[in-house]
Every structure is written in structure tokens, then in C-alpha cells.
VOKOL-706420 format. One line per 3 residues: number of its first residue (from 1); for each residue x, y, z of C-alpha. Coordinates in Angstrom, 1 decimal. Layout:
REM residues N
NUM> X,Y,Z | ...;
***
This chain:
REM residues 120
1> 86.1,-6.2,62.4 | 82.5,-6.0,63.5 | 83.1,-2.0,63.7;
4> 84.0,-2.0,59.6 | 80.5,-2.5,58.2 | 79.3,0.7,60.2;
7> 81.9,3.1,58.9 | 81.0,1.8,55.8 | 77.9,3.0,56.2;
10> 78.5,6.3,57.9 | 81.0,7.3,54.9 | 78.3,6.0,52.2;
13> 75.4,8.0,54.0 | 77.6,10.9,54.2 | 78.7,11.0,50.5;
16> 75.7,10.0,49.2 | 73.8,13.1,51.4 | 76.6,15.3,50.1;
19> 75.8,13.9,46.0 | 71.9,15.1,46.8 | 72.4,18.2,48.2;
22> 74.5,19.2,45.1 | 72.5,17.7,42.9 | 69.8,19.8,43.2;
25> 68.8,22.8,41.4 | 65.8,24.8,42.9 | 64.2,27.9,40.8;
28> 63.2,30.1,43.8 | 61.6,32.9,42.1 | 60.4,33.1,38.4;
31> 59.3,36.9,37.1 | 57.8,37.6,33.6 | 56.7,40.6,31.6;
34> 55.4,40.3,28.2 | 54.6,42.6,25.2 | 55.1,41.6,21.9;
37> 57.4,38.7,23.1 | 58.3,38.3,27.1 | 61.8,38.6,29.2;
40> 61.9,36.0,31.9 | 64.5,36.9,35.3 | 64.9,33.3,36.7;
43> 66.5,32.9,40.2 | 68.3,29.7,41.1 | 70.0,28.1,43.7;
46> 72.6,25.3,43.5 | 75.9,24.3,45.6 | 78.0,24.7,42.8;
49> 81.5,23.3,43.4 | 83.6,24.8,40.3 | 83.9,24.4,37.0;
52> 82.8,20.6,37.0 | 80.0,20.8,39.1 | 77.2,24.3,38.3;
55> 73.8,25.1,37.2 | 74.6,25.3,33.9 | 70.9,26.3,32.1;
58> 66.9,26.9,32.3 | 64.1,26.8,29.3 | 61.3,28.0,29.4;
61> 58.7,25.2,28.3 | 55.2,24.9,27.2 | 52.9,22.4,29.2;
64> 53.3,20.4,26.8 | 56.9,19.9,26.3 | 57.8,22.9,23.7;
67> 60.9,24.3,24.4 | 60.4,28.1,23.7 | 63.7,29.4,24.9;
70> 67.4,28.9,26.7 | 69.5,30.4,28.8 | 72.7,29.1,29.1;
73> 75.1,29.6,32.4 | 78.4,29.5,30.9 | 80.4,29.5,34.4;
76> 79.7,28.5,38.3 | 78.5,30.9,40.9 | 80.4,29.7,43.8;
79> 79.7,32.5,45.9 | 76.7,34.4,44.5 | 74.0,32.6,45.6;
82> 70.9,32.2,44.8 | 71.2,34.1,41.7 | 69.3,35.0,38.9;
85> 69.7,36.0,35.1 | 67.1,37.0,32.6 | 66.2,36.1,28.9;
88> 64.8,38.3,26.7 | 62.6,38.0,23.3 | 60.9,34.8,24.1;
91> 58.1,34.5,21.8 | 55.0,32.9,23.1 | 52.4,30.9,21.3;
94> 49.0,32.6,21.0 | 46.2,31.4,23.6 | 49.2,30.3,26.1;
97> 48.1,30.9,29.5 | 51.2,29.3,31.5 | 54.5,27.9,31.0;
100> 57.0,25.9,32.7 | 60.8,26.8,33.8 | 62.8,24.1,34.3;
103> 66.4,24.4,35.3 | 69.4,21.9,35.0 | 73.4,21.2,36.3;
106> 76.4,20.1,34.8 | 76.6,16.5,36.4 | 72.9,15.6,37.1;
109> 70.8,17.0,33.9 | 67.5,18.5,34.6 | 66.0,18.7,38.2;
112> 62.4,16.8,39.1 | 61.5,20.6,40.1 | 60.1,22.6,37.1;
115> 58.5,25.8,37.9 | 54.8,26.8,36.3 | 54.6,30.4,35.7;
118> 51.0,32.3,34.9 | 51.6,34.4,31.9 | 50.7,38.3,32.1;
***
């Protein structure tokens, strides 16, 4: 009985590692070009699992919260990663010097990480 407790804690430690690492959504690379409104390409990485477990968006954000535009990610991408996807037509306010990308999954919301990218 006194061997119990420490499976206990092996299995929590190893579920709970497994919960973080999936949890996660890193942006790894964030590219902008601008003329009259800007196209962002956004690379992320996640361990999606399948349909109930996938990055599932990014915005792009003003410093201060403004949400200029969304890109939805309508399915997983099991096996394509890191991958990235683009938005087009983002209209930025005038005198905007940066803005933030911040990225979310289908199970955790948002991730701490957001992403602050110099405008052109």
C-alpha cells in the first residue's frame, strides 16, 4: 500500500505534463506588409489532437486591447506543423506603430504568449 501514493503521483505528473504541452499555442513567426490596409502570415505551433483539441484562431490586437482582425482555423493540423495562414485587409488605425498577435485553442482559450509586431 505504501507504493499507491507514488503511482499516484507519477500518473498525475504525467497527465498533467501531457495537459501543458497541449495546451500551449506558440506564434513562432509573425510577417506583415501594409499599404492601404496590411496582410498578416502568422505561424503557429500546437499539438493538436483532432477535432476536440486544435488552434483554432489569432487576432491581431492594438496595445491596447482593440481587436482589429480574426482569423479563424476551422479544422486541426495534426500533421502540418508549425503552420501558418494569412489575413488580409486589416485596417490599421493612423499613428499605430505596433500591434499584438495573439493566438488561441479549442480547449484552453487564449495563450499567456501574445506576439508584438513593429508595423512597416
Amino acid at each position: 500500500m505504501k507504493t499507491m501514493p507514488g503511482i499516484l503521483t507519477v500518473i498525475t505528473l504525467l497527465l498533467g505534463s501531457k495537459l501543458a504541452f497541449a495546451g500551449a499555442t506558440s506564434i513562432v513567426d509573425v510577417k506583415v506588409e501594409c499599404n492601404s490596409s496590411c496582410t498578416f502570415s502568422v505561424t503557429l505551433q500546437h499539438a493538436d489532437e483532432g477535432w476536440d483539441h486544435y488552434a483554432n484562431q489569432w487576432e491581431v490586437v492594438t496595445l491596447d486591447g482593440v481587436v482589429l482582425g480574426s482569423r479563424v482555423l476551422y479544422h486541426p493540423h495534426v500533421n502540418e506543423q508549425p503552420f501558418t495562414r494569412s489575413l488580409s485587409g486589416v485596417k490599421i488605425p493612423a499613428g499605430t506603430k505596433a500591434v499584438k498577435i495573439r493566438a488561441q485553442d479549442s480547449v484552453h482559450g487564449y495563450s499567456a504568449e501574445e506576439y508584438t509586431v513593429p508595423l512597416p
